[in-house]
C-alpha positions in Angstrom: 0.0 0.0 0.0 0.9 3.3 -0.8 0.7 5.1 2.4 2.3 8.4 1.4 -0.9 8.4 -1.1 -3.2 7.4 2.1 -1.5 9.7 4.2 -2.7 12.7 2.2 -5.7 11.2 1.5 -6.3 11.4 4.9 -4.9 15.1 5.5 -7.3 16.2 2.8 -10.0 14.8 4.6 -9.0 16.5 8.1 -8.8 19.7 5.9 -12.3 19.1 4.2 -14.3 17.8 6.2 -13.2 19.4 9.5 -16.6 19.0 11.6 -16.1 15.2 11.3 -15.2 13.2 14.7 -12.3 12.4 14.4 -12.9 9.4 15.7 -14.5 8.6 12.3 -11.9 9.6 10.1 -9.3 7.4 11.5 -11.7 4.5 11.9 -13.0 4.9 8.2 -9.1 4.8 7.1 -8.6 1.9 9.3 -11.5 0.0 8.4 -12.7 1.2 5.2 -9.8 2.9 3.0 -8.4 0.6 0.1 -5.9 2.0 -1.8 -6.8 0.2 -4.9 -10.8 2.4 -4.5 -8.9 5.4 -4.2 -8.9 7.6 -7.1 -7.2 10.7 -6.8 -5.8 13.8 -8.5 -2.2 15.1 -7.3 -0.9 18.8 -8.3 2.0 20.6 -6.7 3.3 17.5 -5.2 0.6 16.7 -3.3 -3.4 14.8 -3.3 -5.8 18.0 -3.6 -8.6 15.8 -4.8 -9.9 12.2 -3.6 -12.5 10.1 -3.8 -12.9 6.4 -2.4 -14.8 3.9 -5.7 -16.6 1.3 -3.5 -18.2 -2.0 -4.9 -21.4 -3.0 -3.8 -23.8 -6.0 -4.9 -26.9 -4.5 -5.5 -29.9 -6.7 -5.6 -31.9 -6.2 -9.0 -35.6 -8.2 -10.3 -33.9 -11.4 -9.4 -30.1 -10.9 -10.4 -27.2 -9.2 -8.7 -25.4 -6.7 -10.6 -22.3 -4.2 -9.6 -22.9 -1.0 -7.8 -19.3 1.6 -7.4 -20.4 3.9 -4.5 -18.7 7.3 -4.5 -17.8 7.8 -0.8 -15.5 11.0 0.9 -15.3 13.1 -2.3 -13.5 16.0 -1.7 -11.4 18.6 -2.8 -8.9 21.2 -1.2 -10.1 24.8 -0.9 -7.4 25.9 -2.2 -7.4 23.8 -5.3 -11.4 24.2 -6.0 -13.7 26.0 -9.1 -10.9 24.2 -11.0 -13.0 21.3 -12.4 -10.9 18.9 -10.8 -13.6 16.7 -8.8 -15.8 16.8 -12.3 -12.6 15.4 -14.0 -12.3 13.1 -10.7 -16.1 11.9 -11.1 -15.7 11.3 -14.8 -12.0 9.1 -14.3 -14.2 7.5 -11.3 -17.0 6.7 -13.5 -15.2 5.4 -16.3 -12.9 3.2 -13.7 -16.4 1.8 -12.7 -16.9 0.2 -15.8 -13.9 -0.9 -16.1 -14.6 -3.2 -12.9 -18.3 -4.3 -13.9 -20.2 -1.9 -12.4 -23.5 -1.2 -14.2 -24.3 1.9 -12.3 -22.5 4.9 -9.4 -24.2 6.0 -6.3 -23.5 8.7 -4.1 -25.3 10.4 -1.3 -24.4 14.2 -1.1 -23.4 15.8 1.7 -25.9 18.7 1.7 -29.0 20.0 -0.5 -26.5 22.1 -2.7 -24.5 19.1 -3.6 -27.9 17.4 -5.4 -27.6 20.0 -7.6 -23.6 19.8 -8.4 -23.6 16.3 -9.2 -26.7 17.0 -11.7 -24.0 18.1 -13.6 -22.0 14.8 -14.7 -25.6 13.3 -15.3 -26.5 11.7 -11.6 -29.9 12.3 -10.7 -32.2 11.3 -7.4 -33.4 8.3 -7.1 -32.9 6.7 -3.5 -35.5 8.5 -1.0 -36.6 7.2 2.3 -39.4 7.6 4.6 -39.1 8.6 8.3 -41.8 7.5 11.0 -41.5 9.3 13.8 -43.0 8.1 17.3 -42.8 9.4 20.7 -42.3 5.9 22.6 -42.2 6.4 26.5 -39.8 4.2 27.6 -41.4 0.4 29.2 -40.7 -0.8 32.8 -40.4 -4.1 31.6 -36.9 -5.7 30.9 -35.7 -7.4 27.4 -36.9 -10.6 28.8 -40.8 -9.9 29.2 -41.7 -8.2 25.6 -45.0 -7.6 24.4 -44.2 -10.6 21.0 -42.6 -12.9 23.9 -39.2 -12.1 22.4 -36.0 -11.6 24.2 -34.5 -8.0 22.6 -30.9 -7.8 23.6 -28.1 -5.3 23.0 -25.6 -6.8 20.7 -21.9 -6.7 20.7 -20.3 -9.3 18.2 -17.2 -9.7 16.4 -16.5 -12.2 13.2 -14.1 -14.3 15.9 -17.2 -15.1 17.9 -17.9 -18.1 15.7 -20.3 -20.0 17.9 -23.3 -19.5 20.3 -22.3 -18.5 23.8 -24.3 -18.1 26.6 -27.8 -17.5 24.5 -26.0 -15.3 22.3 -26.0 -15.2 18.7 -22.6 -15.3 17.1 -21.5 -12.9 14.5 -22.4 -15.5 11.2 -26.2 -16.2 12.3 -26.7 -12.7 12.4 -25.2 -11.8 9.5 -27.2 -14.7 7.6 -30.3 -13.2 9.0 -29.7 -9.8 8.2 -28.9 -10.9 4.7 -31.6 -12.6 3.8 -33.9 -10.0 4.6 -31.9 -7.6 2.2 -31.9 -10.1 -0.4 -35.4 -9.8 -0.2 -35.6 -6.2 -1.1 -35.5 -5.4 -4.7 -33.5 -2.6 -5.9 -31.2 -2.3 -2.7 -27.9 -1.8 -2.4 -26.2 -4.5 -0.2 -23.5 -5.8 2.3 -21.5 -8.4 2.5 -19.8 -9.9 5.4 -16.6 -7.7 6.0 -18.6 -4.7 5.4 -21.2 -5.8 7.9 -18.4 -6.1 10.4 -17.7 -2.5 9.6 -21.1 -1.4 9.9 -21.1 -3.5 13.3 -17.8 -1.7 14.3 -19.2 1.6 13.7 -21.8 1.4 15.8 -19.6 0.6 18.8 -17.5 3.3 18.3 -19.9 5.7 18.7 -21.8 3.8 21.2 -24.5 3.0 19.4 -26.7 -0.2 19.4 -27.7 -3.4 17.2 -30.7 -4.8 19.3 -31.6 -8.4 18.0 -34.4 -9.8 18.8 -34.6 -13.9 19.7 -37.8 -16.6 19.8 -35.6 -19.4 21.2 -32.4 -20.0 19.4 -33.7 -18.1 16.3 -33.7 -14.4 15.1 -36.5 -13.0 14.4 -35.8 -8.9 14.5 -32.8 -6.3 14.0 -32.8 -2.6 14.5 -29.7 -0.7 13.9 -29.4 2.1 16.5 -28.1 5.6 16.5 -28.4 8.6 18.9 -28.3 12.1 16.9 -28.8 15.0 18.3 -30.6 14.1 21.1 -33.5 12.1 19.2 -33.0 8.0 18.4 -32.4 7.1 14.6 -33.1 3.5 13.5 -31.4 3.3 10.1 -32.6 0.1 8.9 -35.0 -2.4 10.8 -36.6 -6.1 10.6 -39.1 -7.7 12.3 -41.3 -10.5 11.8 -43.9 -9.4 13.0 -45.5 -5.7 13.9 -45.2 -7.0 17.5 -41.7 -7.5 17.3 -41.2 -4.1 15.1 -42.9 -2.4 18.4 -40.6 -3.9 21.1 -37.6 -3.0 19.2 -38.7 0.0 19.4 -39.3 0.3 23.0 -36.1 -1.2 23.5 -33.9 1.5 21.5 -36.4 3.9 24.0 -34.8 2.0 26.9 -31.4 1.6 25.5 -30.8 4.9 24.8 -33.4 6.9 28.0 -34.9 8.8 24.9 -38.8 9.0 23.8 -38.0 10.5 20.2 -37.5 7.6 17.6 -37.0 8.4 13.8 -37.4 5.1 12.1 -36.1 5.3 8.3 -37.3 3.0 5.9 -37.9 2.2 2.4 -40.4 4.5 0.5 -44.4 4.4 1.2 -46.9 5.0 -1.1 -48.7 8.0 0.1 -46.1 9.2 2.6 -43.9 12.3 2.4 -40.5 10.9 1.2 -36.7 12.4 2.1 -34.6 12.3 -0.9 -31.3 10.4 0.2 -29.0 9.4 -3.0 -28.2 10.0 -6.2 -27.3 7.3 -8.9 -25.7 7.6 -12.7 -26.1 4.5 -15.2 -22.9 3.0 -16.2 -23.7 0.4 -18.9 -27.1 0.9 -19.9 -27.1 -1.9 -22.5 -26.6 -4.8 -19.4 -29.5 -3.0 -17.0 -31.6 -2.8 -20.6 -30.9 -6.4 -20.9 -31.8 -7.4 -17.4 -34.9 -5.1 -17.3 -35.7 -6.7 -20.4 -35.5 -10.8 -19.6 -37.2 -9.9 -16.4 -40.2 -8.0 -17.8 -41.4 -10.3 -20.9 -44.4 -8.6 -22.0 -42.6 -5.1 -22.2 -42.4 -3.5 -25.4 -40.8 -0.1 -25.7 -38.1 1.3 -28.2 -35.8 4.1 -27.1 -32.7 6.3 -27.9 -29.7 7.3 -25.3 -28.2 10.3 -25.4 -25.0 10.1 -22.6 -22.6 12.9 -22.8 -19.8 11.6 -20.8 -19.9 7.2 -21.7 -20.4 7.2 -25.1 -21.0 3.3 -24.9 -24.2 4.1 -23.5 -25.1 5.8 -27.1 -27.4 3.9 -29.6 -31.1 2.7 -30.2 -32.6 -0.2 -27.9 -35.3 -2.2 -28.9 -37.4 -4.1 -25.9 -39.5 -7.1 -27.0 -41.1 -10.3 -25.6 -38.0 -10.4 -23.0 -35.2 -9.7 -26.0 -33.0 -6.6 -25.8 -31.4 -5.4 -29.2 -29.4 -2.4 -29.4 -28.0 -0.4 -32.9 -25.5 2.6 -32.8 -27.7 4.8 -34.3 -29.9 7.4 -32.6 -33.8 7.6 -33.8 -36.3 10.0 -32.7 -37.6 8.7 -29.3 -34.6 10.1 -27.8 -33.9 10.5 -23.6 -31.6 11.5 -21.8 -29.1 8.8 -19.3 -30.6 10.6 -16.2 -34.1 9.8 -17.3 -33.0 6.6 -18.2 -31.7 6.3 -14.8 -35.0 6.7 -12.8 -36.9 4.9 -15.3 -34.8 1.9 -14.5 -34.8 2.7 -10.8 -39.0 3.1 -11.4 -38.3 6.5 -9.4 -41.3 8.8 -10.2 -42.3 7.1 -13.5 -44.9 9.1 -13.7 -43.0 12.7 -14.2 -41.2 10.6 -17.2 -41.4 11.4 -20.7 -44.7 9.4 -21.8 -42.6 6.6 -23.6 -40.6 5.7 -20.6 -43.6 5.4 -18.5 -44.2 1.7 -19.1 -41.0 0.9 -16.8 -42.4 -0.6 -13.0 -42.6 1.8 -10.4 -40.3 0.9 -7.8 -38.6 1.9 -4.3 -35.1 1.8 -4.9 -33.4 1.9 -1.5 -30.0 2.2 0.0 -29.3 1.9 3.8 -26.1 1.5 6.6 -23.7 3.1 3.9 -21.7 5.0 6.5 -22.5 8.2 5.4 
């Protein structure tokens, strides 16, 4: 590893993003730098410009495909209105397909930033929903819960390999917690070592995984977090609404706090947050995908991408069957509204012929951000 290259990586990050703990900082470069995600632009002898190109499975009508996650992107103050992190994005982008991703992600820092990374063709499409309940915290203990499960505070590293006094070791919940993302279409998901990050992370901050247990088995995880004086579940499964509500009154008991914000997935007819941003990669693959998965779909269109030419040409949808010429016709849109059409994110403000994609909740959760 190059660890002059890390070094400044990390020096840039002090510099840009100073109201970070900095606790934070040194675990993400402990835990989650890789020199081989880092893309980076040097001038004067130094990094003035970094990003970290994270892969992520991302669960898709049935298949897995590649997601590369922009994460820390950054630039030195002194070094900005250069153009450098929109020549950063576009190396990043074009790195991306280069490793088999068939679409980036990023979630933006602030409101401005949605508008900034308009400009090398992302576009929404991750939102959320918050639920926000005023739980008064329970007299009973973890042992006497309304579903008759145990709800218990969990601490659990990858070298606890095997059940130890009525705990669950680090694999059975892992295997849970997968399977209940694999479930979720559209998601953006974890595998083992980043689980242990995500795991990590929420003891460094002392925060809480409460699991909840019928017997030997699982049957409930909410992910914890105390901001700004209110409790934050950032992702949560239950199998039953029982279950959801003790986890629930736990955190309230974990934490001595009443004010729970519970994100989840979109909710038709609720007021959704916007939360990410993606950018199509390789739209012929997603086209073929979208295609084999959605047999009676017929739709011709023409993509127009500035930046990966590759993406140019005519595709043809029909009875499952994707075919694709060079050439552009008339039914031309752009790769952003490509991009939500193949997300399903707000089909219905689409131009008419994109309109027969699905509507769907694309969703993206425990991504450190």
């Amino acid at each position: 590893m190059d660890n002059n290259i890390k070094n400044q990586t990390k020096a840039l990050w002090d510099k840009c993003f100073s109201e970070e703990d900095k606790r934070f900082v040194d675990f993400y470069f402990e835990k989650r730098y890789n020199e081989q995600d880092n893309i980076h632009i040097e001038k004067d002898g130094k990094v003035v410009s970094a990003m970290q190109l994270i892969s992520y499975p991302f669960s898709y009508y049935g298949k897995t495909i590649g997601c590369s996650y922009l994460s820390g992107c950054c630039t030195d103050p002194d070094y900005r209105s250069q153009g450098l992190m929109n020549d950063l994005i576009i190396k990043a982008l074009n790195q991306a397909k280069n490793n088999g991703a068939c679409f980036a992600a990023l979630i933006p820092a602030t409101e401005s930033l949605f508008n900034y990374y308009e400009g090398t063709n992302f576009i929404p499409t991750f939102d959320y929903s918050k639920i926000k309940i005023k739980r008064q915290q329970s007299t009973y203990n973890s042992q006497q819960t309304a579903s008759g499960c145990q709800i218990i505070s969990h601490r659990v590293t990858e070298s606890q390999s095997h059940q130890e006094d009525g705990k669950l070791d680090f694999y059975q919940i892992y295997d849970y917690f997968n399977t209940k993302m694999r479930s979720r279409n559209c998601c953006i998901q974890h595998d083992e070592y980043d689980f242990s990050v995500i795991l990590k992370d929420l003891e460094l901050f002392d925060n809480h995984l409460l699991v909840a247990k019928y017997g030997e088995d699982i049957c409930g995880l909410a992910f914890c977090y105390l901001r700004n004086g209110e409790i934050f579940i950032k992702d949560v499964f239950a199998e039953s609404a029982a279950i959801f509500g003790d986890l629930i009154t736990a955190a309230a008991n974990v934490f001595d706090n009443e004010n729970v914000n519970i994100i989840i997935s979109p909710v038709p007819g609720q007021k959704t947050h916007k939360l990410g941003m993606a950018r199509i990669i390789d739209a012929e693959t997603m086209l073929r995908i979208y295609a084999m998965t959605h047999p009676k779909m017929k739709v011709e269109i023409s993509i127009v991408d500035p930046i990966l030419t590759h993406n140019n040409g005519t595709y043809y949808i029909n009875n499952g069957v994707l075919d694709k010429k060079n050439s552009i016709g008339t039914n031309v849109v752009d790769i952003e509204q490509l991009t939500q059409a193949l997300f399903g994110y707000n089909i219905e403000n689409l131009p008419e012929k994109l309109q027969a994609f699905n509507k769907q909740a694309a969703f993206m959760s425990l991504m450190l951000d």
